[in-house]
PLY file of the C-alpha trace (Angstrom):
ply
format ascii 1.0
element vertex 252
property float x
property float y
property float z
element edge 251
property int vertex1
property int vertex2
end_header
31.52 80.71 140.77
31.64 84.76 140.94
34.41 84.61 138.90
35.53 88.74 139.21
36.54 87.63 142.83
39.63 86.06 141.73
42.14 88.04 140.47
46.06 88.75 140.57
45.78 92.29 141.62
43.15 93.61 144.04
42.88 98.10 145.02
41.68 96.49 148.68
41.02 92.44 149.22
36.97 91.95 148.11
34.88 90.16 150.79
35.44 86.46 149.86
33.28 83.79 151.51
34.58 82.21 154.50
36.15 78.73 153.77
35.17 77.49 157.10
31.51 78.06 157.26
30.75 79.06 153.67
28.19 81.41 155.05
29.62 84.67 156.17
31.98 87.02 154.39
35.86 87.44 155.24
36.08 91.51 156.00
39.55 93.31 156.97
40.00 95.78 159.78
42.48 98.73 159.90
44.32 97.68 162.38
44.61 94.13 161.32
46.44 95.47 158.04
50.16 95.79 157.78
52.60 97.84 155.11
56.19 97.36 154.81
59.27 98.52 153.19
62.22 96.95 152.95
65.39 99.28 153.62
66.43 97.80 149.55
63.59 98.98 148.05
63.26 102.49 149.66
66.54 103.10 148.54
66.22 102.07 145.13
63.28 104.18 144.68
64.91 107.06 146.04
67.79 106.52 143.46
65.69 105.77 140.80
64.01 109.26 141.71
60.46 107.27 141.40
59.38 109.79 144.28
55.87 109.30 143.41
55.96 105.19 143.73
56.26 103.13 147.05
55.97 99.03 147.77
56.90 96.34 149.62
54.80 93.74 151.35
51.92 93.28 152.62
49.94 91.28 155.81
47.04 91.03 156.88
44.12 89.21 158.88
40.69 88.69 157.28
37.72 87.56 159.85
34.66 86.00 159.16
31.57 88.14 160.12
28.95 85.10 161.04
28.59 85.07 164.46
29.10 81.14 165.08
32.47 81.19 163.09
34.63 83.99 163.12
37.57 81.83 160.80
40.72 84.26 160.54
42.48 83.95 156.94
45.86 84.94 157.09
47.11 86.78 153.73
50.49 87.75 152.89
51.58 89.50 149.43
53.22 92.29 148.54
51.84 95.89 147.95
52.47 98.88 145.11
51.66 102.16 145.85
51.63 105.07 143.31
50.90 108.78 144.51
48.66 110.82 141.49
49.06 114.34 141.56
45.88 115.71 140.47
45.97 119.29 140.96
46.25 121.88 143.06
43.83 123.88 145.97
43.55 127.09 146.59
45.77 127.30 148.76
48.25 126.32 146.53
48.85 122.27 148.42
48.99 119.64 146.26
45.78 117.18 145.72
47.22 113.93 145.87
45.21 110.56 144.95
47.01 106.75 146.54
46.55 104.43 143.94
47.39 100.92 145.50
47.42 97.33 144.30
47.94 94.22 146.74
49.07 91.48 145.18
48.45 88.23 147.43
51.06 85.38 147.42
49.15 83.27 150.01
46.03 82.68 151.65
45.59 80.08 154.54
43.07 78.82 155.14
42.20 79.57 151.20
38.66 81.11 150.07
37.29 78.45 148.09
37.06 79.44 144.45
34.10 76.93 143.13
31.52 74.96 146.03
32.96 72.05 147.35
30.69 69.30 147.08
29.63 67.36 150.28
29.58 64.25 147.90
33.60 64.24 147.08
35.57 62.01 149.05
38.11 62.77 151.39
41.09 62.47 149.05
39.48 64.25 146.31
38.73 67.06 148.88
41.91 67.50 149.75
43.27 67.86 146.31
40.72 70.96 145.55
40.98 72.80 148.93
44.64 72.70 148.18
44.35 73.77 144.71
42.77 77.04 146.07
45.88 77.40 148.15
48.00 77.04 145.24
46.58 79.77 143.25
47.79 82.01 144.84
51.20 81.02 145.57
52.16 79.05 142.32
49.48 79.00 139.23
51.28 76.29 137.53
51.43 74.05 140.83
47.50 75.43 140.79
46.96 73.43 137.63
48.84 70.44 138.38
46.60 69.95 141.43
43.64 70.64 139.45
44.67 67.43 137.26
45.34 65.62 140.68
41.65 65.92 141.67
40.25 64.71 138.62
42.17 61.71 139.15
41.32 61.27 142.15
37.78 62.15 140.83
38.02 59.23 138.74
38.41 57.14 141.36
35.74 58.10 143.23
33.43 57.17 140.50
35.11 53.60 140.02
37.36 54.16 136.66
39.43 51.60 136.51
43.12 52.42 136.97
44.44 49.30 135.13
43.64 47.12 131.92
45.03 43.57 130.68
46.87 43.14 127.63
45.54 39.99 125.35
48.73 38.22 126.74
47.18 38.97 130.01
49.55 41.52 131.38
49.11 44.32 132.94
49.17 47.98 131.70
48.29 51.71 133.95
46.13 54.05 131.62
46.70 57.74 131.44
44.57 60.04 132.38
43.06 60.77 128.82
42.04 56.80 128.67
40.87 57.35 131.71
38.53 60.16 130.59
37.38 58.17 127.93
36.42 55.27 130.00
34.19 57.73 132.41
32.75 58.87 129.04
31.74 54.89 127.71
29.67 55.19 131.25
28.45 58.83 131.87
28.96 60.42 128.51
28.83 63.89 127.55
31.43 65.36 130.23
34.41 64.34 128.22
35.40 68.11 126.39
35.34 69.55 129.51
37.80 66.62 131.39
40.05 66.80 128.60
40.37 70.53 128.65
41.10 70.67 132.68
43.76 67.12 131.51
45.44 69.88 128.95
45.68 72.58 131.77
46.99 70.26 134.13
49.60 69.05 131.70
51.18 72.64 130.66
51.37 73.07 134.76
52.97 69.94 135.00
55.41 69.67 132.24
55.85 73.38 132.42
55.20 74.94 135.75
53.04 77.94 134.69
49.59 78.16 133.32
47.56 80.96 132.34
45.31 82.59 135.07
42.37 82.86 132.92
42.54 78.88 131.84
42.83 78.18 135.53
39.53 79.58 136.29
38.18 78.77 133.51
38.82 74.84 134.50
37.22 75.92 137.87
34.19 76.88 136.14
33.77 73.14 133.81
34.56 71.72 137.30
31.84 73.61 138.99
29.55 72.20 136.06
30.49 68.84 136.12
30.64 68.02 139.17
26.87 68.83 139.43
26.03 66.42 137.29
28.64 63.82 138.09
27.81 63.42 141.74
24.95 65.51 142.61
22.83 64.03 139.45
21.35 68.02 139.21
19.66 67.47 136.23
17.86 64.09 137.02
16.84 65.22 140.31
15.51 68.15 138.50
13.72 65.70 135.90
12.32 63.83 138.69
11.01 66.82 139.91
9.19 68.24 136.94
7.94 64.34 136.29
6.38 64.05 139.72
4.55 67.59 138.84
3.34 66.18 135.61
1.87 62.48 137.42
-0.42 64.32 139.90
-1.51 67.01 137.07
0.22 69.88 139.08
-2.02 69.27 142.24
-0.55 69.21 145.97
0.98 65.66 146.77
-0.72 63.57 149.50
0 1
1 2
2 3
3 4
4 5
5 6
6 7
7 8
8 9
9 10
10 11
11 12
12 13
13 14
14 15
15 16
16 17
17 18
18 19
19 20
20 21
21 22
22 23
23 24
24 25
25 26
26 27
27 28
28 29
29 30
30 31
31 32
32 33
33 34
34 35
35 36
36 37
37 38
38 39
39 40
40 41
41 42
42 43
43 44
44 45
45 46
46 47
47 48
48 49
49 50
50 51
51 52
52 53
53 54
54 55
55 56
56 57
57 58
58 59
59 60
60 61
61 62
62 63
63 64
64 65
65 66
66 67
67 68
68 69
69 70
70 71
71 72
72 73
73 74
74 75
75 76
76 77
77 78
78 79
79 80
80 81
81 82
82 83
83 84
84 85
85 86
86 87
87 88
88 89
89 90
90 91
91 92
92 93
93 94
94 95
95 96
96 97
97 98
98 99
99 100
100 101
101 102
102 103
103 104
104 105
105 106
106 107
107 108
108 109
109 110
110 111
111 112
112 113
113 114
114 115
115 116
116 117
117 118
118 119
119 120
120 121
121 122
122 123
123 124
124 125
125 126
126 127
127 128
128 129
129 130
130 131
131 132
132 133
133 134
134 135
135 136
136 137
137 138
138 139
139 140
140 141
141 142
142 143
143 144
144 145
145 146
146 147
147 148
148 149
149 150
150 151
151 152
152 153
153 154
154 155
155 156
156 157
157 158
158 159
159 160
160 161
161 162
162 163
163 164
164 165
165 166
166 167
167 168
168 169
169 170
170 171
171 172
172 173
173 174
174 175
175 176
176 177
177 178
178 179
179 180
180 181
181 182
182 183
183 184
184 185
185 186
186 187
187 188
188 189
189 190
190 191
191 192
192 193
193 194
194 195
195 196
196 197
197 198
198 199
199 200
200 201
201 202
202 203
203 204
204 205
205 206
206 207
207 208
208 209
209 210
210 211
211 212
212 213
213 214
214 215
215 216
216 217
217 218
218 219
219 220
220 221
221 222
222 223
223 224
224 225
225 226
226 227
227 228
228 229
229 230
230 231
231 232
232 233
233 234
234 235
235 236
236 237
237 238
238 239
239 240
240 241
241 242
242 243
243 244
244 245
245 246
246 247
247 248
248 249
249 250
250 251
């Protein structure tokens, strides 16, 4: 995860990776950028005497640059413009510097903020490409998906959903039991769950989250999911064992 990519305000959009193909970088033309000011704001700028500051919103239309894809991500936002006066020329004109920050609202289709892993399932797909959506348009909503894909997570990896009572009823556990039952099978991952369980919760119960915990979750998912369906470190381990059996000469 390049985690300076993702950020509330940008000067000019960075060159995110292409959600389609994951190979080539989204760039933005001129021409396929758009500035606008409402009639509202122009006028309360103008009464506000804030000659120096214009905004509004903001479109535009970022392409994919590998040949063979060519995805277009539509962004929309809004944009704040202040004008620096830094001096003076010769001549006596004033030397003015733009200083602008775009603030995107929504992306679609979204940059995707950690690898998807070809070994999630469908459902659990679904919930993370949508989470990238999210955080843009609502962080807390962001968070609450994040918790919605480590359920479905869980699934994937056969927790069970349900337990029996001694009277033999049955009872739904929460997602935290739920953690802890992954951990009784594939220990070691259980901080990490719990913490993206805590951020989900405060964007569930509360509808906001902070930005930095929200990527920060991204990054424990990153790591765990290596190891929780891609096995990185055993395949590793195989690797280095396989080494040591032939005495680091060439395999047959």
């Amino acid at each position: 995860m390049q985690r300076d990519l993702w950020k509330r305000k940008y000067p000019s959009l960075p060159p995110f990776e292409c959600p389609n193909c994951t190979v080539g970088r989204l760039v933005i033309k001129k021409e396929n950028e758009s500035w606008k000011t409402p009639h509202h704001e122009a006028q309360a700028y103008q009464e506000l005497e804030l000659d120096h500051i214009m905004g509004g919103r903001y479109h535009a239309f970022m392409v994919c640059q590998h040949a063979n894809c060519g995805e277009v991500v539509s962004v929309i936002g809004d944009y704040l413009t202040e004008h620096l006066l830094l001096g003076r020329d010769r001549w006596d004109n004033p030397i003015v510097e733009n200083d602008t920050n775009i603030t995107p609202r929504a992306m679609m289709p979204a940059p995707h903020i950690i690898k998807v892993s070809p070994e999630l399932s469908a459902v659990a797909r679904n919930h993370l490409v949508r989470s990238f959506e999210l955080f843009w348009v609502d962080i807390g909503s962001c968070a609450n998906r994040i918790r919605i894909f480590l359920e479905a997570v869980l699934d994937q990896l056969g927790v069970i959903r349900e337990m029996q009572r001694p009277d033999g009823t049955a009872y739904v556990l929460n997602l935290f039991q739920r953690v802890n039952e992954l951990g009784a099978v594939k220990p070691g991952h259980e901080e990490a769950l719990h913490a993206l369980r805590e951020v989900g919760n405060v964007g569930s119960h509360e509808g906001d989250a902070a930005v930095d915990d929200v990527l920060d979750c991204y990054e424990l998912l990153e790591a765990t999911l290596e190891e929780l369906l891609e096995d990185k470190k055993a395949k590793l381990a195989a690797k280095a064992a396989a080494i040591r059996a032939r005495k680091g000469r060439p395999a047959p």
